[in-house]
C-alpha positions as CSV (number, residue, x, y, z in Angstrom):
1,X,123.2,-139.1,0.1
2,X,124.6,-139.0,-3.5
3,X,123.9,-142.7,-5.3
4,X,127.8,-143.2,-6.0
5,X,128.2,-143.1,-1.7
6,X,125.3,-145.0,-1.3
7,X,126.8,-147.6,-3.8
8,X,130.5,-147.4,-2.2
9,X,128.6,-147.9,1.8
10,X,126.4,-150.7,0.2
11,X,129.4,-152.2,-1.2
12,X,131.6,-152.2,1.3
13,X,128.8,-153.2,4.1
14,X,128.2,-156.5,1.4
15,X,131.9,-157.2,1.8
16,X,132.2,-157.0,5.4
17,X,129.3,-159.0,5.4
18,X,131.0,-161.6,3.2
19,X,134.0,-161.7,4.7
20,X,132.4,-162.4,8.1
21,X,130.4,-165.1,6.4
22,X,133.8,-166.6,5.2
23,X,135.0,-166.4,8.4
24,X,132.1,-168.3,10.3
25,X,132.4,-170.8,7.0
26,X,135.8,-171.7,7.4
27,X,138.3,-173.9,10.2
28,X,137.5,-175.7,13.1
29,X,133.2,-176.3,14.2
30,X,132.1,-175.4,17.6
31,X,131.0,-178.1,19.6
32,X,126.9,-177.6,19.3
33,X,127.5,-177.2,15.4
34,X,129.2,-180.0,15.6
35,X,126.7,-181.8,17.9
36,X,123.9,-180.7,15.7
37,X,126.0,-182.2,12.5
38,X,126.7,-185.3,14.4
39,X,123.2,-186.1,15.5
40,X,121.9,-185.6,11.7
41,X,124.7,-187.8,10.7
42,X,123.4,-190.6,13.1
43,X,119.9,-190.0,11.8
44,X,120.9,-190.2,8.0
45,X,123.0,-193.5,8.7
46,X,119.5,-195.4,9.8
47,X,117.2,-193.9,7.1
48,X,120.2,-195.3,4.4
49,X,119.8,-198.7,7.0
50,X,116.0,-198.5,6.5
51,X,116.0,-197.7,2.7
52,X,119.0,-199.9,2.1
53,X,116.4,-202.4,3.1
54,X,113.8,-201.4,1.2
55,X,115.6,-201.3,-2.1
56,X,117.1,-205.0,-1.8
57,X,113.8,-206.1,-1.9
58,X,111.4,-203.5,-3.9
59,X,113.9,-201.4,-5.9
60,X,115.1,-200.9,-9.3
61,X,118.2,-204.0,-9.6
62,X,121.1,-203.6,-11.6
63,X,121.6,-205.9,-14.6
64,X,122.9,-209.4,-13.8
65,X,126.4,-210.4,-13.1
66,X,126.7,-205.6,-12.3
67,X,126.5,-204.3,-9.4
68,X,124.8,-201.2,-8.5
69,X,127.4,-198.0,-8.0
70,X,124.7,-196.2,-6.2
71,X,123.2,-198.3,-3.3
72,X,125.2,-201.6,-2.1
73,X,123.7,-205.3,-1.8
74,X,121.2,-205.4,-5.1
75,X,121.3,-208.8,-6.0
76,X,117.7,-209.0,-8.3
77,X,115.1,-207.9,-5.6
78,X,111.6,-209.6,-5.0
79,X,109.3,-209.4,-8.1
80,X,106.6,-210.1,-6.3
81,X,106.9,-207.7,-3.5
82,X,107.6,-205.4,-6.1
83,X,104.8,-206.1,-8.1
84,X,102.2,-205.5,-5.1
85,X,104.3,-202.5,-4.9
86,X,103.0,-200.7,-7.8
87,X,99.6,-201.0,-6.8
88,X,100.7,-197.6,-5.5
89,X,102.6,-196.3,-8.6
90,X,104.5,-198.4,-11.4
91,X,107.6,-195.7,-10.9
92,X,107.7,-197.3,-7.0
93,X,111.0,-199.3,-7.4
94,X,113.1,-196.5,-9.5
95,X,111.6,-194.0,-6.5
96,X,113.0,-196.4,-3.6
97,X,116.2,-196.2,-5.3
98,X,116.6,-193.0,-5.3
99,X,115.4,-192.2,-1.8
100,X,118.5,-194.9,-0.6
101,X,120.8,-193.1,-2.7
102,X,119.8,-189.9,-1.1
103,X,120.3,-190.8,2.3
104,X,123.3,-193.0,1.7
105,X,124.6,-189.1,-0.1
106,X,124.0,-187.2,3.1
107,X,125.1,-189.8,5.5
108,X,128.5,-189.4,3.6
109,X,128.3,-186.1,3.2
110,X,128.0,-185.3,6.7
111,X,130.8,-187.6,8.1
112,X,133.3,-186.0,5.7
113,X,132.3,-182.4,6.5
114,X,133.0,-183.2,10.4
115,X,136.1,-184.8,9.3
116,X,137.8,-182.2,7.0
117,X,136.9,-179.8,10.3
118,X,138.3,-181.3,12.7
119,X,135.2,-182.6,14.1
120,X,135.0,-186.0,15.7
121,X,133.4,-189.0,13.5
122,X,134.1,-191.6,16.3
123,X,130.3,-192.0,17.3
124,X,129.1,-191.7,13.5
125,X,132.0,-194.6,12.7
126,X,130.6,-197.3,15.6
127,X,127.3,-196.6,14.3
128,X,127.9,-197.6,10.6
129,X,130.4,-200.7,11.6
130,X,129.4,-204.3,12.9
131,X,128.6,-203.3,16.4
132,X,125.3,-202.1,16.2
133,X,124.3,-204.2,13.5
134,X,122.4,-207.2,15.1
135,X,119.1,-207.4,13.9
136,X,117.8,-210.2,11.6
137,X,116.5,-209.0,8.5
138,X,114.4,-210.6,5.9
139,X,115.0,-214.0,4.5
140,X,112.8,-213.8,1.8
141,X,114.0,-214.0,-2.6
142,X,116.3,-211.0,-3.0
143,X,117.5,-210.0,0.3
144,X,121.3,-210.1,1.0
145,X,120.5,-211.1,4.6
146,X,122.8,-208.8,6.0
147,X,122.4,-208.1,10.3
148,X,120.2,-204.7,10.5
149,X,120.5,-201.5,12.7
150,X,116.7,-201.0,12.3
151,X,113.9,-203.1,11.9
152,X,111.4,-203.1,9.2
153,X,109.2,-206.3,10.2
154,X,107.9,-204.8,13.7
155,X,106.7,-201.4,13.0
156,X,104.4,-199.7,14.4
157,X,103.5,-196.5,12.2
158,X,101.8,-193.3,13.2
159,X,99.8,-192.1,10.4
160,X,98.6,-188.7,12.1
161,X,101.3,-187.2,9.8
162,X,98.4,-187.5,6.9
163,X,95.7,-185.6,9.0
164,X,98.2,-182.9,10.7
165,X,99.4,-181.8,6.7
166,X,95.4,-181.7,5.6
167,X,93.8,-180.0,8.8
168,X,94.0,-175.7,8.6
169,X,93.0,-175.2,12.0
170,X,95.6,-177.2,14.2
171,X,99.1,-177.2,14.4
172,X,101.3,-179.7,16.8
173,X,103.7,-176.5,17.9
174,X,100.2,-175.0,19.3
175,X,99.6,-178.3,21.0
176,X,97.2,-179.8,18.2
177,X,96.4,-183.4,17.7
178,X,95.5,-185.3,14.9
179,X,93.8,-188.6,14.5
180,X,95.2,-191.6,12.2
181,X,94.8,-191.8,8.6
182,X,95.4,-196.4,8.7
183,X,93.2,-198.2,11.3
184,X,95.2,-200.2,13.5
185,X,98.5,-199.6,11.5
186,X,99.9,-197.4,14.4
187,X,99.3,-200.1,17.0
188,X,100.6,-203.7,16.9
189,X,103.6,-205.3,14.9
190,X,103.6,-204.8,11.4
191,X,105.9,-206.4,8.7
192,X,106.6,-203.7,5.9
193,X,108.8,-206.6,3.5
194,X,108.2,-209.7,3.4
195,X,110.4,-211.5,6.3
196,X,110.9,-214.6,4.3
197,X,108.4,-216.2,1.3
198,X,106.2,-216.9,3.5
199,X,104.9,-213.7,3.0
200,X,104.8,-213.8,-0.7
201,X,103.1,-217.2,-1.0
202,X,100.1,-217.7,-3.0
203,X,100.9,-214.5,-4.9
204,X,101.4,-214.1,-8.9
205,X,102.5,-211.2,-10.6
206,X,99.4,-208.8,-11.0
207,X,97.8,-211.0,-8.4
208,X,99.1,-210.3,-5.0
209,X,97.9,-212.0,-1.8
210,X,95.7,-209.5,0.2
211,X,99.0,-210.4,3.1
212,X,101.3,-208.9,0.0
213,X,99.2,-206.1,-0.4
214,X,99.4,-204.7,3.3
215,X,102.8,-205.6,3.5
216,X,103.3,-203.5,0.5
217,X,100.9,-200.2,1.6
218,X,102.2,-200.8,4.9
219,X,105.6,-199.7,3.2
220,X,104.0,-196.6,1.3
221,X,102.9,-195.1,4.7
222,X,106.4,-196.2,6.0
223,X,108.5,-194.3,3.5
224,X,106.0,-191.0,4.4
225,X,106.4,-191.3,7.7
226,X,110.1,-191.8,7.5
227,X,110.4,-189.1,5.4
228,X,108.1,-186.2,7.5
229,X,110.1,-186.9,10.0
230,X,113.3,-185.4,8.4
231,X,111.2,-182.6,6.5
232,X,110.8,-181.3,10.1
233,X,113.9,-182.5,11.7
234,X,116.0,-180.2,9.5
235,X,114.6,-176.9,9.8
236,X,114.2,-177.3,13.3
237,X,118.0,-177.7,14.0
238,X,118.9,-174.8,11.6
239,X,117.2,-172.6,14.2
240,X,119.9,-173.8,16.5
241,X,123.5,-173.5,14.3
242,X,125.4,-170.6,15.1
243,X,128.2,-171.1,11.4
244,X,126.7,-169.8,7.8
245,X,127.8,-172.9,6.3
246,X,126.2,-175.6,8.4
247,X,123.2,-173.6,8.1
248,X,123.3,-174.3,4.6
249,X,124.1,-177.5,4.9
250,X,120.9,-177.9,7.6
251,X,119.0,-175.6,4.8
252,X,120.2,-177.8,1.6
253,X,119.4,-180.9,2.2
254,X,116.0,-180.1,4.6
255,X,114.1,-179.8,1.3
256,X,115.0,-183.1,-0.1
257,X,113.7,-184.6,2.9
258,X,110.3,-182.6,2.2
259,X,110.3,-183.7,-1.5
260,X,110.7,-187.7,-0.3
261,X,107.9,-187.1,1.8
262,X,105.4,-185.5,-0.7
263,X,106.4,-187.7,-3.2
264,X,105.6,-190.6,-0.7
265,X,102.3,-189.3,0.7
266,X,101.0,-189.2,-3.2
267,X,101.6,-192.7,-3.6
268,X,100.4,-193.5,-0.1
269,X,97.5,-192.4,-0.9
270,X,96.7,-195.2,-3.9
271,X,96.4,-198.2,-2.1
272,X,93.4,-200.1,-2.5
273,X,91.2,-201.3,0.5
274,X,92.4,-204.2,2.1
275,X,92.1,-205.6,5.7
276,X,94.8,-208.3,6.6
277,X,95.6,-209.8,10.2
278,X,99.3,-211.3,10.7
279,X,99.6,-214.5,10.8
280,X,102.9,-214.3,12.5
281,X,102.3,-211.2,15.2
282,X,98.3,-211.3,15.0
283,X,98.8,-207.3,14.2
284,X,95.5,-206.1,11.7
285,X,95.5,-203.6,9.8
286,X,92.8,-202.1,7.6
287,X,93.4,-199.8,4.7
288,X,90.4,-198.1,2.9
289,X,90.2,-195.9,-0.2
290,X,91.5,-192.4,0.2
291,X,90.7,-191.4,-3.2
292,X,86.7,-190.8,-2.9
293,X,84.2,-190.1,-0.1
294,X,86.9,-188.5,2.7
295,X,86.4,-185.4,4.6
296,X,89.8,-182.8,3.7
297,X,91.4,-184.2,6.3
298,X,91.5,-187.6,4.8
299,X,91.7,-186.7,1.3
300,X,94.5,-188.9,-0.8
301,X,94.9,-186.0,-3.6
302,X,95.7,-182.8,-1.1
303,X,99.4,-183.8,-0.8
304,X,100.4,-179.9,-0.9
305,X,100.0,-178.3,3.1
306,X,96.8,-177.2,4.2
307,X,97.7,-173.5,5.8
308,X,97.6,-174.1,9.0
309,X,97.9,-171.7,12.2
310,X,101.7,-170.6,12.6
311,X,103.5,-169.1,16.1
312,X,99.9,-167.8,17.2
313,X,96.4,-167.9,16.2
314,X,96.4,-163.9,16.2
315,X,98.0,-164.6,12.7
316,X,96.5,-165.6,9.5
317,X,96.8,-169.4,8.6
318,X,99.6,-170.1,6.3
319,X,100.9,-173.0,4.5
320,X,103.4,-174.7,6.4
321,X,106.1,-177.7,7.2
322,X,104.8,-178.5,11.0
323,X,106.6,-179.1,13.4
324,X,109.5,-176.9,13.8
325,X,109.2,-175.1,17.3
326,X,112.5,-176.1,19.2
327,X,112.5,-175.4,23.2
């Protein structure tokens, strides 16, 4: 075969191929595409609920008498919540920003891209009005004490997430478990912001409470866990879309959730050790220094995914986002 057919075959092969892509691309979604996009949708409304939350009270604020363009209800945050949060990194507030804005972006994205298909937004609409909205939030200096979807001062937070990205011999999609990283943080009820200032009582700036402080790393291995849980969420649904274009919708924004999530397991891993019991729920919680003296699995500083056994242990290990096995 002469290169100049080879060429004109290739050619025309990459057009059919493009063509069918704009095909599959374009008009109406079928319903598990749909479905998939829907679901996603629902997921991204709470996280913006959640981070929403967060960035009232621990975000960067807009100047007085402006509001924010980016993520709604600023009103001057909580300095001192704030303050114990950069214990874990000074760039904490502009970083909680950000993450809201991100997942206020793909909740909106999402709705509109059903919507200019033909796709229903019904569900996705209850979900973001009044309806669902019924839980108390915090009371505390710079919350707008709106009615939540989700609640941020009961929490009980698996930290396995931590071990399962530093272990290279297990793998949850080969039936693997991995043991917490935060002593009694995944058992109990504990309050990630303070619920009123209560919470921040007895604190100064550059001298939080030790309450304050496991409020605040309470938070940092929040926003990780949050945040692994879409940096596997994604992928795992892209197995299942059957249109190019949702795929790369499923494939587009799946890697932001992975960058929130390694951005928030590196500061996780800064807090200081502290052991606090709530006064309120009689939850305790100790936190110990990750930065010295762990095993691998516990190390603060390997953020990047141990390689880890993939499909079957017949294979080399390779470096991984785990889980993503759909059934």
């Amino acid at each position: 075969m002469s290169a100049g057919t080879a060429a004109v075959i290739g050619g025309a092969f990459l057009t059919t191929e493009s063509n069918l892509s704009a095909r599959q691309a374009g008009g109406s979604l079928n319903s598990g595409d749909a479905a998939i996009l829907r679901f996603l949708g629902a997921i991204e409304i709470l996280e913006s609920d959640l981070w929403i939350q967060y960035a009232e009270l621990g975000g960067i604020q807009p100047a007085p008498g402006t509001t924010d363009p980016e993520v709604p209800g600023l009103s001057g945050g909580n300095p001192l919540y704030t303050d114990a949060l950069t214990i874990l990194d000074m760039d904490m507030p502009q970083y909680i920003h950000d993450n809201a804005d991100d997942e206020i972006t793909h909740a909106a994205f999402i709705h509109a891209y059903l919507a200019a298909h033909g796709a229903s937004t019904a569900e996705l609409d209850l979900l973001n009005g009044k309806k669902f909205r019924t839980i108390p939030g915090s009371t505390a200096d710079g919350s707008s004490g709106l009615l939540r979807l989700t609640n941020l001062t009961e929490l009980s937070v698996d930290t396995s997430f931590w071990t399962r990205y530093r272990s290279d011999s297990g793998n949850p999609d080969l039936g693997d478990t991995f043991g917490q990283a935060v002593t009694g943080l995944n058992v109990g009820k504990h309050t990630a912001i303070p619920r009123s200032n209560a919470d921040t009582a007895g604190s100064s700036i550059g001298h939080p409470t030790d309450h304050l402080k496991a409020i605040a790393f309470t938070a940092g291995f929040h926003f990780a866990f949050i945040e692994q849980g879409g940096t596997s969420l994604y992928p795992s649904l892209a197995q299942r879309v059957t249109n190019s274009e949702v795929l790369r919708i499923l494939l587009s924004i799946g890697p932001t959730e992975t960058m929130h999530f390694q951005t928030w397991q590196d500061k996780a891993g800064n807090a200081t050790p502290v052991s606090d019991t709530d006064p309120i729920t009689g939850a305790s919680v100790t936190f110990m220094d990750l930065t010295q003296g762990q095993p691998e699995t516990l190390q603060a500083n390997l953020i990047m995914p141990e390689p880890c056994p993939f499909l079957s242990r017949k294979f080399p290990i390779c470096s991984i986002i785990r889980p993503t096995q759909t059934k």
